[in-house]
C-alpha positions as CSV (number, residue, x, y, z in Angstrom):
1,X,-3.4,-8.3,-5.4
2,X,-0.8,-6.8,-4.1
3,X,1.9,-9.1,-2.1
4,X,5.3,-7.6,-2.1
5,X,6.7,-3.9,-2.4
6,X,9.6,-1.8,-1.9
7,X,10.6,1.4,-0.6
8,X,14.2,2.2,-1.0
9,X,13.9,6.5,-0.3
10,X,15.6,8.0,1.8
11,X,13.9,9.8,4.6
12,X,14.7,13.2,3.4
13,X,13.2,12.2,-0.1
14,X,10.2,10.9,1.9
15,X,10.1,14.1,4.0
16,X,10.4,16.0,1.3
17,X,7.8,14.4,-1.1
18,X,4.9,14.3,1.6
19,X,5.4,17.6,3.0
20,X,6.3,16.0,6.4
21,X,8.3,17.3,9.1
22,X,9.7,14.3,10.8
23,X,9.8,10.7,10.4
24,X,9.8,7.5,12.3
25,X,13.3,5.2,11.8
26,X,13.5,4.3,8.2
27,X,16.4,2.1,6.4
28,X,15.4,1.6,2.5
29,X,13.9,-1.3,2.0
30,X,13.9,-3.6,-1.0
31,X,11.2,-6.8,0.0
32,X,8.4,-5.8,2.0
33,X,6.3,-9.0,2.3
34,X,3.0,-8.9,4.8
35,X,2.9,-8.7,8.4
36,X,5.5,-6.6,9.1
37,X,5.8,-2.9,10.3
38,X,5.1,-0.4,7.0
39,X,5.6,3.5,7.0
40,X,2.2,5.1,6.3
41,X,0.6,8.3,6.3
42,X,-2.3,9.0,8.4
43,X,-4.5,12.5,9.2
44,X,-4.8,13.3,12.9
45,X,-7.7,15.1,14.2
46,X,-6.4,18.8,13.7
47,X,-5.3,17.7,10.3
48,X,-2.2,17.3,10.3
49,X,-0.7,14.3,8.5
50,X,1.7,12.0,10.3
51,X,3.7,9.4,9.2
52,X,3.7,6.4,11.3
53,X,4.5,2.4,11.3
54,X,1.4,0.3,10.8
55,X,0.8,-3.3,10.8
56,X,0.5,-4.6,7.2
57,X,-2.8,-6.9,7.2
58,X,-5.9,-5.2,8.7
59,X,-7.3,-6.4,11.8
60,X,-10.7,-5.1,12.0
61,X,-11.7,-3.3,15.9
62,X,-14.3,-6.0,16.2
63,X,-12.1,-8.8,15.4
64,X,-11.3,-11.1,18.4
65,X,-8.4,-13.1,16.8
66,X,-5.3,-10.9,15.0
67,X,-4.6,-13.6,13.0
68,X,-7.3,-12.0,10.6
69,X,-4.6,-10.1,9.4
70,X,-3.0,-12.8,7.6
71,X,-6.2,-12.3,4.9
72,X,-6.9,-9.1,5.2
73,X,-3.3,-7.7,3.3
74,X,-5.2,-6.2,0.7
75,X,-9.1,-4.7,0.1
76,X,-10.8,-5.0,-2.7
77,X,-12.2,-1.5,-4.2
78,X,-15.1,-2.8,-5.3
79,X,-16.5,-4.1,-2.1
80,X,-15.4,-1.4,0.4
81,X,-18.4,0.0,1.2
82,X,-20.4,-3.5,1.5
83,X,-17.5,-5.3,4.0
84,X,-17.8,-4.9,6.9
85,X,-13.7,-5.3,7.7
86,X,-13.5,-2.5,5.7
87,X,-16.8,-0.8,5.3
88,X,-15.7,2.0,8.6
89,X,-12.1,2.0,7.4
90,X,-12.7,3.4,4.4
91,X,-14.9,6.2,5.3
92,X,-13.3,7.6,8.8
93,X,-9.6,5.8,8.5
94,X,-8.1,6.2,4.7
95,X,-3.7,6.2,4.4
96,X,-1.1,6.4,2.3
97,X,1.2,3.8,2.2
98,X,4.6,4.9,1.0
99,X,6.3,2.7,-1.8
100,X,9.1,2.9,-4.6
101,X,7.7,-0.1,-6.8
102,X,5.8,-3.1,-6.3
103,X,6.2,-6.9,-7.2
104,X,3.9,-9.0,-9.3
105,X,4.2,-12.7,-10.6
106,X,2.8,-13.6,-14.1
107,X,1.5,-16.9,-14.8
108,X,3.7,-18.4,-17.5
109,X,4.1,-22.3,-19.0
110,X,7.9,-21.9,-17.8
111,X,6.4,-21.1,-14.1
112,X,5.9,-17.4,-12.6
113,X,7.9,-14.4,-13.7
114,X,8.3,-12.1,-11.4
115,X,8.0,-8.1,-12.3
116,X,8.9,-5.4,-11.0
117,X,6.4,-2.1,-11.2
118,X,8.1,1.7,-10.4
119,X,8.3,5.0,-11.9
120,X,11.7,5.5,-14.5
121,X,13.5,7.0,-11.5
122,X,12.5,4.9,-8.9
123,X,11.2,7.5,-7.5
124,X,7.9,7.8,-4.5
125,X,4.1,7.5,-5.1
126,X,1.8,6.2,-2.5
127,X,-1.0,3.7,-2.5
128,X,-4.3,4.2,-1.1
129,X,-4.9,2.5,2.3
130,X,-7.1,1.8,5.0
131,X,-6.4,1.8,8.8
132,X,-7.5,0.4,12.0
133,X,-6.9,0.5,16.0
134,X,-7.7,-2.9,17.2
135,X,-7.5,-3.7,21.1
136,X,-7.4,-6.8,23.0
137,X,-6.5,-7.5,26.7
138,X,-3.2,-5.4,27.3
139,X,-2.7,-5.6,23.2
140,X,-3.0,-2.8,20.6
141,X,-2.0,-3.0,17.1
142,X,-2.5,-0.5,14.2
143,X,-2.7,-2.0,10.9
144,X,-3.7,-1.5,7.3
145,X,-4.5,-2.7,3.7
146,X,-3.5,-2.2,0.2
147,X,-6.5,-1.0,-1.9
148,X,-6.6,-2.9,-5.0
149,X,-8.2,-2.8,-8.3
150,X,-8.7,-4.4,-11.5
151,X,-6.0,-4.5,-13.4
152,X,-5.6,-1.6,-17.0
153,X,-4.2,-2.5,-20.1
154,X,-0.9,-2.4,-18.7
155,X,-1.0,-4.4,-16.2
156,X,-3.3,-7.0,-17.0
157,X,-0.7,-9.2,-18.9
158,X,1.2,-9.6,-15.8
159,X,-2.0,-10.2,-13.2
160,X,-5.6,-9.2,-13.1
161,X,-5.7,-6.9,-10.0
162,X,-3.5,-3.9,-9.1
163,X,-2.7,-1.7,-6.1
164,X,-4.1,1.5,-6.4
165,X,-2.2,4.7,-6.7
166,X,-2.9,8.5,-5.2
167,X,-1.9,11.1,-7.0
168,X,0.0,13.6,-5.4
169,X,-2.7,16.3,-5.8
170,X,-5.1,14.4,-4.1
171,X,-3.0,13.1,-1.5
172,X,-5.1,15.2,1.3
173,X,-8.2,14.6,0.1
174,X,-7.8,11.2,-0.3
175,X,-6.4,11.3,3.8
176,X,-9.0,13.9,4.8
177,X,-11.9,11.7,6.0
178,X,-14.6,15.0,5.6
179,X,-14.1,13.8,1.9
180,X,-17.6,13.0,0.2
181,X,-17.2,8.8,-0.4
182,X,-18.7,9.8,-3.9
183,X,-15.6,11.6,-4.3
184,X,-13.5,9.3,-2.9
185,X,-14.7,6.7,-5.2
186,X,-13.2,8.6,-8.4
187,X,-9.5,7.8,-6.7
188,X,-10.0,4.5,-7.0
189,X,-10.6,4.1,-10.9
190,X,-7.8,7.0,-11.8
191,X,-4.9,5.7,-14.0
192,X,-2.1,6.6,-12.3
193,X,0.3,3.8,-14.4
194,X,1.2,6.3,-17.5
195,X,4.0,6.7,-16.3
196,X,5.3,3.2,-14.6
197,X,7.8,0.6,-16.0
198,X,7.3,-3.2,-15.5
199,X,10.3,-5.0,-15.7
200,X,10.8,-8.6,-15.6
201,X,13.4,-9.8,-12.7
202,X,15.0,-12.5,-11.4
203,X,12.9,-15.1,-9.4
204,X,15.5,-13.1,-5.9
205,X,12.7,-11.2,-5.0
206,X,10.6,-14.8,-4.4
207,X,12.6,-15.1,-1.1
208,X,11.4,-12.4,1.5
209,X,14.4,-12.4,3.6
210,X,16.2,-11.3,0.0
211,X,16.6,-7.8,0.6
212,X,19.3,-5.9,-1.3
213,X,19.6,-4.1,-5.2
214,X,19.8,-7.3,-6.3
215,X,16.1,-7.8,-6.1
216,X,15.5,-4.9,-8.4
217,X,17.2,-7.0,-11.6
């Protein structure tokens, strides 16, 4: 799964990387846990892409309780187009969800380690998403999952599933929801973790209200 992430760029870097021309409010951030506000990137109808602050744990339109969110922080790749939480999602309502590095704890006999993924410079890659528009009474809330996947060689020492990663070439296709699903389906099963680091870090992180460099070592 994925549980906890980070995105400490700056909105120029951000701007910059996802060909964007403005940007909602954005402080870096080093502990991202669930049910918060997360910067995304969606495609509007003219397609355009649009970065925007979604809910992080998906609340299906049919849903009559947002509470659902609290389960629904990640979806599965391999059960996307059975689910119906996600089933619509994933074919009209794909995102990018923008990141630095992501947290993972492995099981060990001295407790859980926690590690730290990210590129050697810290720098941006985005993780494939799903969105929704849910409405209730006088309330509407946009919110989202983290794809995952099962976990490659490098990453399956530290936990058997693992978020998965768009390449920056197929960034708009991935968004664009005219995309065949067959196609689709190839982004899911890339390897986009040649190039990542997983470092081991101090148990900081474990605390979500921890949120400063320190959580990086």
């Amino acid at each position: 799964m994925c549980g906890r992430y980070n995105l400490i760029a700056t909105g120029q870097q951000i701007m910059d990387h996802f060909r964007l021309l403005s940007l909602p409010a954005h402080n870096p951030d080093y502990n991202i846990p669930p049910g918060q506000k997360i910067l995304a990137i969606v495609q509007l109808e003219d397609g355009s892409n649009k970065a925007v602050n979604l809910h992080w744990g998906l609340i299906p339109s049919w849903s009559k309780d947002r509470a659902i969110s609290n389960h629904l922080i990640n979806a599965r790749a391999e059960t996307l187009t059975e689910k119906p939480s996600f089933k619509k999602a994933y074919q009209q309502r794909r995102c990018l969800i923008l990141a630095t590095g992501f947290y993972e704890w492995q099981a060990t006999a001295a407790g859980k380690q926690p590690y730290h993924i990210h590129k050697p410079d810290n720098s941006l890659f985005a993780f494939g998403g799903i969105w929704e528009h849910w409405k209730n009474d006088q309330e509407t809330v946009y919110s989202c999952a983290i794809i995952t996947t099962v976990a490659n060689d490098k990453m399956a020492p530290i936990h058997d599933r693992m978020p998965v990663i768009i390449a920056p070439e197929d960034y708009n296709h991935w968004l664009n929801k005219k995309t065949a699903i067959v196609e689709i389906a190839d982004f899911l099963v890339a390897d986009a973790y040649a190039c990542m680091q997983t470092n081991p870090i101090s148990t900081r992180i474990n605390n979500p209200l921890h949120n400063d460099e320190s959580c990086l070592s």
